[in-house]
C-alpha positions as CSV (number, residue, x, y, z in Angstrom):
1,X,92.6,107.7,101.6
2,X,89.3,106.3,101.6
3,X,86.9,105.7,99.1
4,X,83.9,107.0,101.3
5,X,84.4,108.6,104.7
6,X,81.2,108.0,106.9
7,X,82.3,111.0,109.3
8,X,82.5,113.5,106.2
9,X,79.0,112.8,104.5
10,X,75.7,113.6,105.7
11,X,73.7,110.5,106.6
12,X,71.8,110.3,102.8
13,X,68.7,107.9,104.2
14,X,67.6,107.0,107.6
15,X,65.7,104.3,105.6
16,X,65.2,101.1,108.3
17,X,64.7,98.7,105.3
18,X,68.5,100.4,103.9
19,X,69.9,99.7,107.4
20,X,68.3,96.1,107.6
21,X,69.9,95.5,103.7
22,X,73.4,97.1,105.1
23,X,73.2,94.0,107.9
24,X,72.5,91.8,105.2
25,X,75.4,92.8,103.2
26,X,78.2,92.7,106.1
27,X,76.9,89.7,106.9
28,X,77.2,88.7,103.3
29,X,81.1,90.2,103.5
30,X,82.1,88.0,107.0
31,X,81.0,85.2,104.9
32,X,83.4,86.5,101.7
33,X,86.1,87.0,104.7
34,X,85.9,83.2,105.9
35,X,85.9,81.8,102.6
36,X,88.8,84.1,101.6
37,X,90.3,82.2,104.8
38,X,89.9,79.3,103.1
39,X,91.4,80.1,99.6
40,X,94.4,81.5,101.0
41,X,95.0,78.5,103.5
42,X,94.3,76.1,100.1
43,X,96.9,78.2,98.3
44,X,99.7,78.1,100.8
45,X,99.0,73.6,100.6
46,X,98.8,74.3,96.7
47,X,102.4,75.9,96.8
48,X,103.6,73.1,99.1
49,X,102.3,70.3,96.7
50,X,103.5,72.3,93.6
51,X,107.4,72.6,95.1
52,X,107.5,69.2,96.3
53,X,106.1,67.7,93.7
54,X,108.5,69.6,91.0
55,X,111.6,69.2,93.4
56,X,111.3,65.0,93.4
57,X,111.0,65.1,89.9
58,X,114.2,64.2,87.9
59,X,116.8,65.9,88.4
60,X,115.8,66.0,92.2
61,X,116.1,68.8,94.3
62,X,116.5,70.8,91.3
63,X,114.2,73.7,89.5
64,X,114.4,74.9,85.9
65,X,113.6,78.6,85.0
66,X,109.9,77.2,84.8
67,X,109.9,75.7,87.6
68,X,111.1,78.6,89.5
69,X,108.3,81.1,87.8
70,X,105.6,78.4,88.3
71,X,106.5,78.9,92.2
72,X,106.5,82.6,91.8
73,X,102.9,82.7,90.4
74,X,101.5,80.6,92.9
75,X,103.0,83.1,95.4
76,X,102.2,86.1,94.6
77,X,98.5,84.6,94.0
78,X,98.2,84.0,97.6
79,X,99.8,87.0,98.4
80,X,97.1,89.0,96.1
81,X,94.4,86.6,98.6
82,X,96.0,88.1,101.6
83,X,95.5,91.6,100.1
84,X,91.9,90.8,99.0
85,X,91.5,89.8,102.4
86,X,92.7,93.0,104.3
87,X,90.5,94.6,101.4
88,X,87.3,92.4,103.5
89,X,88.4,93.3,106.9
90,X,89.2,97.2,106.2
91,X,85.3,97.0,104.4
92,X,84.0,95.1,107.7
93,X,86.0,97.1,110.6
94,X,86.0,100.6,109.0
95,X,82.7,100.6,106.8
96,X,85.5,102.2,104.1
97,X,87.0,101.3,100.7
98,X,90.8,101.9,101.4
99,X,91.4,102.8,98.1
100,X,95.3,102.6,98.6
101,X,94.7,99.1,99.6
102,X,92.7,98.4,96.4
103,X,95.1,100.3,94.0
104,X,98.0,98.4,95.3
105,X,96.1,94.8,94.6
106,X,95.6,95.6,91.1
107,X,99.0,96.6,90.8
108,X,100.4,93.5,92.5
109,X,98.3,91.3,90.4
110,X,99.5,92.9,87.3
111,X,103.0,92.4,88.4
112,X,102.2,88.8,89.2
113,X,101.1,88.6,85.6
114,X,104.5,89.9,84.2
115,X,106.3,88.0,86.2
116,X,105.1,84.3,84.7
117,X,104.3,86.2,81.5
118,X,105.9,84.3,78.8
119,X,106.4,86.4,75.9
120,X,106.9,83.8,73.3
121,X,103.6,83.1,73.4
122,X,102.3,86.9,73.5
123,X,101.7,88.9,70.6
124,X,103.4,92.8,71.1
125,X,99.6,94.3,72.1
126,X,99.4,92.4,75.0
127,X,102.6,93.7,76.0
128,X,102.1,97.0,75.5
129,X,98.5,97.0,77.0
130,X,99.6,95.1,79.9
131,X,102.4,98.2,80.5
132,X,99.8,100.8,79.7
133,X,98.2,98.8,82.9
134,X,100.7,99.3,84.8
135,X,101.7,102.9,84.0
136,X,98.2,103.9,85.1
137,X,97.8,101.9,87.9
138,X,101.1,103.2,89.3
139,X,100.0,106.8,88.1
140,X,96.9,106.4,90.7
141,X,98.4,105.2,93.2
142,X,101.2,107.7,93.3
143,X,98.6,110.7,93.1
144,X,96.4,108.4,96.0
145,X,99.9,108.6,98.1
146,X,100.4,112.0,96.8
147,X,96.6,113.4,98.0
148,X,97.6,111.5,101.4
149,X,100.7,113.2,102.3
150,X,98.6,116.8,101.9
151,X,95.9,115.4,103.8
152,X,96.4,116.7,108.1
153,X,96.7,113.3,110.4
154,X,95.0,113.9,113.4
155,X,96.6,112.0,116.6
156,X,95.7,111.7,119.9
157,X,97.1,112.5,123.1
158,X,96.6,110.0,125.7
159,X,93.7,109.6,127.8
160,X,92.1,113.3,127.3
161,X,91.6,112.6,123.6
162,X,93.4,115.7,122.7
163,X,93.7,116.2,119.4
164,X,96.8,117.2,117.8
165,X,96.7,117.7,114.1
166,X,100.0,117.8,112.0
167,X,100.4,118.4,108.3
């Protein structure tokens, strides 16, 4: 499901000064998508660093339960980049918000913050507001995948572009 569907909607302004400020804002986005590059790529070295740094500490070649999380948080942080960046690149090649794609982010980076929560240091609101997060996060994106399944895919054929829908 997409957030805006180009082929649905009526074109609202044939403006040339709104077309020139769309150029300038998927330019603006390549630029987001190459710097996302970046941060991802620094991440991955960042987790590298991180793991061999706390596996030549003493005891060597060991990790303690912090150590372990530490490594967790760093990866699902560049796995939340890598979804950021197929947010970019859906944006760039489709003209689209795939809200799916955005749903599940937020939800991963939630989960990424309950996995190195520590809840010593937490008070019981944040707790509960970070699961009310959750709930509704998982609420939307079960009614996006919900409103998907009802929605007809149209595939084509072969070379004829026939169009066969199926619900």
């Amino acid at each position: 499901m997409f957030f805006f569907d180009k082929k649905t909607s009526a074109n609202p302004c044939s403006d040339p000064i709104i077309d020139r400020l769309w150029v300038l804002i998927r330019f603006s986005v390549r630029i987001l998508a190459i710097l996302m590059t970046l941060v991802i790529i620094w991440g991955i070295l960042d987790v590298i660093w991180v793991l061999y740094q706390r596996m030549r500490t003493p005891p060597i070649y060991l990790l303690n339960i912090n150590d372990i999380l530490a490594t967790f948080g760093a990866f699902m942080a560049v796995l939340i980049a890598i979804e950021i960046f197929a947010n970019i690149i859906i944006y760039l090649e489709y003209k689209m918000i795939h809200l799916k794609l955005v749903i599940a982010t937020a939800l991963m980076a939630a989960a990424r913050k309950v996995i190195v929560l520590d809840f010593k240091e937490i008070d019981y609101m944040q707790a509960i507001s970070l699961g009310l997060i959750l709930l509704a996060l998982g609420g939307c994106y079960w009614m996006v995948c919900d409103k998907e399944a009802d929605t007809p895919k149209v595939f084509l054929n072969g070379p004829n572009d026939n169009c066969e829908i199926e619900k």
